[in-house]
C-alpha positions in Angstrom: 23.9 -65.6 91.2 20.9 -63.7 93.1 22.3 -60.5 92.7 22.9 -61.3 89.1 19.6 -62.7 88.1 17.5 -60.5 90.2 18.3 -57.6 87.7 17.3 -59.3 84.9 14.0 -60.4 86.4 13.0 -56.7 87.4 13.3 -56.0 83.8 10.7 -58.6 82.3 8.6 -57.6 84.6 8.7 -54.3 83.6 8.7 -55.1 80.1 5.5 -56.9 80.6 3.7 -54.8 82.6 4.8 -51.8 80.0 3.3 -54.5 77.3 0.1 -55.0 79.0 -0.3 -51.2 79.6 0.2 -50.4 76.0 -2.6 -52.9 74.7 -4.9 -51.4 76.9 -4.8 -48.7 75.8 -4.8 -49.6 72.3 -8.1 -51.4 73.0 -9.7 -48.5 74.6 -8.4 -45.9 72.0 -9.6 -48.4 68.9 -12.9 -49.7 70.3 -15.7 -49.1 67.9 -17.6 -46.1 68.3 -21.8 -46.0 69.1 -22.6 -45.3 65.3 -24.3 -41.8 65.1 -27.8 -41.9 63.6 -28.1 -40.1 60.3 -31.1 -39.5 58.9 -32.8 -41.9 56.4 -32.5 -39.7 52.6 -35.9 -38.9 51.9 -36.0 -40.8 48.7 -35.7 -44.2 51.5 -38.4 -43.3 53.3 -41.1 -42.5 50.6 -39.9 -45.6 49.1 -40.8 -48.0 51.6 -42.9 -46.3 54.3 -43.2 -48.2 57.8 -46.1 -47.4 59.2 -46.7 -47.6 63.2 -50.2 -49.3 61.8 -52.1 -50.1 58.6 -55.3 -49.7 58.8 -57.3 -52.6 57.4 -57.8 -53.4 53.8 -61.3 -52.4 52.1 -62.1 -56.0 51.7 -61.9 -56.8 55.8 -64.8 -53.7 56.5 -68.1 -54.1 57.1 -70.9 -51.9 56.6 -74.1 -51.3 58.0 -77.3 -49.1 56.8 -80.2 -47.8 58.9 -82.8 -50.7 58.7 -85.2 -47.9 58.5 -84.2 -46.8 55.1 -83.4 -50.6 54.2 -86.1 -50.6 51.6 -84.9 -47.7 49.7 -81.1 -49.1 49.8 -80.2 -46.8 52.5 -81.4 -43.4 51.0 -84.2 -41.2 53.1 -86.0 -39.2 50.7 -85.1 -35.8 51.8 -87.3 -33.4 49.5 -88.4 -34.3 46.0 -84.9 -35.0 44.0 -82.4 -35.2 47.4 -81.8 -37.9 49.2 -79.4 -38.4 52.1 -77.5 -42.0 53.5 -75.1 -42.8 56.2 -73.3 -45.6 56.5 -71.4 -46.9 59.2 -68.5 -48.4 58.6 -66.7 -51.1 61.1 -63.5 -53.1 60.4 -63.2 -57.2 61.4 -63.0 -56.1 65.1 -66.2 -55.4 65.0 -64.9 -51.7 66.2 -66.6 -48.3 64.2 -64.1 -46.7 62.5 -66.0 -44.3 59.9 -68.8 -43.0 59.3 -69.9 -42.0 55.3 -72.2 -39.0 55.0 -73.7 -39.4 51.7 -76.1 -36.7 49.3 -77.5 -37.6 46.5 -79.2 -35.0 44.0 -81.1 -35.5 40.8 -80.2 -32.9 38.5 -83.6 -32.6 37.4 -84.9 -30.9 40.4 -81.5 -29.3 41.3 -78.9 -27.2 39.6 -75.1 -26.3 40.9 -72.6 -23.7 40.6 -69.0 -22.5 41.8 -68.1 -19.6 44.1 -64.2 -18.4 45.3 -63.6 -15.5 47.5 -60.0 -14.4 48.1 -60.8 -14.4 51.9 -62.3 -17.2 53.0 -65.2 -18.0 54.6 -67.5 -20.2 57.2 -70.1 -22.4 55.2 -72.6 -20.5 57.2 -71.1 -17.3 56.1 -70.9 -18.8 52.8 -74.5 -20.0 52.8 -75.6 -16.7 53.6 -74.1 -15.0 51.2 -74.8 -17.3 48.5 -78.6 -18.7 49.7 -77.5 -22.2 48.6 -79.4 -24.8 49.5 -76.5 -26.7 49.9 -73.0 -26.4 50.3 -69.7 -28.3 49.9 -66.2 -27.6 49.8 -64.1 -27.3 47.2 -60.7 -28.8 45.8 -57.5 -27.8 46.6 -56.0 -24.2 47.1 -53.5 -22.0 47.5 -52.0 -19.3 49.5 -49.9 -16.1 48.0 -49.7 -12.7 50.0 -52.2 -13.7 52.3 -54.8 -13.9 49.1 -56.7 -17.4 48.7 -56.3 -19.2 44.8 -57.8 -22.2 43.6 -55.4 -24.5 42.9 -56.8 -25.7 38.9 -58.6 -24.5 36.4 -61.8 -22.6 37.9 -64.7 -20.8 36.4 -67.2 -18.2 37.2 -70.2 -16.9 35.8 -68.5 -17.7 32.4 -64.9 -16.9 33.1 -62.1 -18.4 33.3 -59.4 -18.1 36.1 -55.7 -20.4 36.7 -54.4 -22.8 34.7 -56.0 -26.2 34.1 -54.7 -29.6 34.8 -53.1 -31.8 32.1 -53.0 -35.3 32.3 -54.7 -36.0 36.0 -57.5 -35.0 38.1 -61.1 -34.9 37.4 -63.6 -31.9 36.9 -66.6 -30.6 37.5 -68.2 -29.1 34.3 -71.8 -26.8 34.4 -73.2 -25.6 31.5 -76.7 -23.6 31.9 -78.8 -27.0 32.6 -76.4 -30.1 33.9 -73.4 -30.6 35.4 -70.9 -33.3 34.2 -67.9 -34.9 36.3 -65.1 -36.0 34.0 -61.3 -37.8 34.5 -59.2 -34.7 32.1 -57.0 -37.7 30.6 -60.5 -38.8 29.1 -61.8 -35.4 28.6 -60.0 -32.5 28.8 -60.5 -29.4 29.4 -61.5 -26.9 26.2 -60.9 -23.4 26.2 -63.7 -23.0 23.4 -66.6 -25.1 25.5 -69.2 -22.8 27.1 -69.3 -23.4 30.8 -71.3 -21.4 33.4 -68.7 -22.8 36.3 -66.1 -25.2 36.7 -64.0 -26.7 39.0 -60.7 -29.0 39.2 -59.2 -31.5 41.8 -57.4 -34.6 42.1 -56.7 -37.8 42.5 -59.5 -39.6 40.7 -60.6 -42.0 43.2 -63.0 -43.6 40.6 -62.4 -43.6 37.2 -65.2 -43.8 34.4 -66.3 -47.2 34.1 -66.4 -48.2 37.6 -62.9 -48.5 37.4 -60.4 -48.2 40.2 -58.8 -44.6 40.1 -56.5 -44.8 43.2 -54.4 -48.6 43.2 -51.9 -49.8 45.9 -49.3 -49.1 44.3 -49.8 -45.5 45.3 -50.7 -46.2 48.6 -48.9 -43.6 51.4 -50.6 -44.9 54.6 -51.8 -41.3 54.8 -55.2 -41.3 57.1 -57.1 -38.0 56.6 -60.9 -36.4 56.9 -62.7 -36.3 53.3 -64.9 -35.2 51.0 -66.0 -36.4 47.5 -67.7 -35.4 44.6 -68.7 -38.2 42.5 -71.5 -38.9 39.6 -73.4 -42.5 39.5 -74.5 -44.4 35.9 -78.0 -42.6 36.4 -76.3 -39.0 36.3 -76.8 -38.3 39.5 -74.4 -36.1 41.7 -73.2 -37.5 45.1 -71.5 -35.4 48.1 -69.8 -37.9 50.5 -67.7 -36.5 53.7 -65.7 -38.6 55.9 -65.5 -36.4 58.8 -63.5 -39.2 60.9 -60.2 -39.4 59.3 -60.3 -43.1 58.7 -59.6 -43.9 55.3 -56.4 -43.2 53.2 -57.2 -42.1 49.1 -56.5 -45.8 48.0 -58.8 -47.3 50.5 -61.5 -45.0 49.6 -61.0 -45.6 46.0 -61.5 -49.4 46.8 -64.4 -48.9 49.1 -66.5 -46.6 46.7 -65.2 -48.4 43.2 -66.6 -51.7 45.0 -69.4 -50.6 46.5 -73.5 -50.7 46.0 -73.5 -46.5 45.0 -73.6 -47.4 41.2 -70.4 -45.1 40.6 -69.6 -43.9 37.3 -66.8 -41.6 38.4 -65.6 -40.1 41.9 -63.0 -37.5 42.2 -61.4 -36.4 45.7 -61.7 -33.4 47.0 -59.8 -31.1 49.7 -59.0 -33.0 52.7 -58.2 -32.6 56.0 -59.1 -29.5 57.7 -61.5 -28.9 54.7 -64.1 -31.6 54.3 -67.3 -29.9 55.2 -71.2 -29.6 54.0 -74.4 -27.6 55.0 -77.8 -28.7 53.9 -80.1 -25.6 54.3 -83.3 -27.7 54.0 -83.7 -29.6 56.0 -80.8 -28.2 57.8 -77.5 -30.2 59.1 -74.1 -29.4 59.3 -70.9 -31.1 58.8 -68.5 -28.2 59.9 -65.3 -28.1 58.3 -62.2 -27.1 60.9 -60.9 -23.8 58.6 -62.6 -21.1 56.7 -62.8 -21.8 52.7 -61.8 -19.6 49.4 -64.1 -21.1 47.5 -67.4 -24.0 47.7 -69.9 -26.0 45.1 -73.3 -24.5 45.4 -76.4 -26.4 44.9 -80.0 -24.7 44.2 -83.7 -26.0 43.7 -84.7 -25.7 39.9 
């Protein structure tokens, strides 16, 4: 009976330890694999942007003026027809964040123009070629064969270079006496107008009216040095730089549409690397961190 039954006993057992071997192996053939990471299509991203960390709101800083120049909201009377303002700008953590560099010019005592060089150049090279008393940079650019464009319509002493924008953007229009800043969906440009210079950039950060040129709905979380060029409801021109980094285009278009500048219209200019400003008289210096093609000159009358 032993001999008989022992047989068949070795054979389950072998049966089952065959089994057990074959789901194991099953299992550790068929376990789910570590997903590889693929990258997010582009379109994703830009569509809902994560930032690491969004800087606060417009409505959460606070800013403070020199109580010296309290009196005068802010502005010190430079020479007759500039004035100059900084404001410094802290968020609810009561922690400095940016600092606002303001000029303000009455075109009465001061006219402006446009120059562009292929090669560019320092704003001290720039002022010493040029004998502004001030100088800004420009709008945007850019770079073919090593040669320097504006990027936009610009013009010259009279004439008339690229191609104009259509539909967006904002310009800076001189004839022989006064300078006008105008939104080209409002007021575009006219190849029949007489202008002694011109320039184009973009976005419109404030749009005529006092209206908001840059909403949240376009908001990229994109931090970055600036430089504006804006005009307020007395016709005077304005040269703000934001040499920190701090604000991104739609906070800046909330900050200066509700702020106490008395904005008509504000258009950005080149950022980044770019934003820059020399004041001959009395001299000071924001220096910009690359040479540039081409700068808005200002001059006594």
């Amino acid at each position: 009976m032993y001999k008989t039954v022992a047989p068949i006993l070795h054979a389950l057992l072998l049966m089952i330890l065959i089994g057990t071997f074959g789901s194991t192996v099953y299992i550790v053939r068929h376990e789910p694999s570590v997903p590889s990471l693929l990258p997010v299509p582009t379109a994703m991203q830009t569509a809902a942007p994560v930032p690491t960390a969004v800087p606060p709101t417009p409505q959460t800083l606070t800013t403070i003026t020199d109580a010296r120049d309290a009196a005068n909201g802010g502005w010190s009377l430079l020479q007759r027809g500039l004035e100059r303002r900084v404001i410094e700008i802290y968020n609810d953590q009561n922690q400095h964040i940016e600092s606002l560099y303001l000029w303000r010019l009455d075109q009465k005592y001061f006219r402006m123009d446009v120059a562009y060089d292929e090669t560019p150049k320092s704003l001290e090279a720039w002022q010493r070629e040029m004998n502004a008393n001030l100088v800004v940079n420009g709008g945007y650019y850019s770079i073919r064969n090593e040669k320097y464009f504006p990027d936009g319509l610009t013009i010259r002493d009279g004439k008339a270079s690229g191609r104009s924008f259509t539909g967006f953007g904002g310009m800076l229009a001189i004839n022989g006496s006064r300078a006008e800043l105008r939104w080209l969906v409002e007021k575009p440009y006219n190849a029949y107008e007489s202008l002694h210079a011109a320039l184009q950039s973009f976005p419109m950060l404030v749009k005529p009216g006092r209206q908001l040129g840059f909403g949240p709905e376009r908001e990229n979380h994109v931090s970055a040095r600036r430089t504006v060029l804006a005009q307020d409801k007395d016709g005077r021109i304005l040269f703000i730089v934001a040499p920190k980094g701090y604000f991104t285009l739609h906070q800046l278009s909330a900050y200066l549409t509700d702020s106490d500048l008395n904005l008509d219209i504000a258009v950005n200019l080149d950022g980044g690397g770019s934003p820059g400003i020399l004041v001959a008289n009395p001299p000071e210096l924001i220096s910009p961190t690359r040479p540039l093609p081409f700068v808005i000159l200002v001059y006594p009358r």
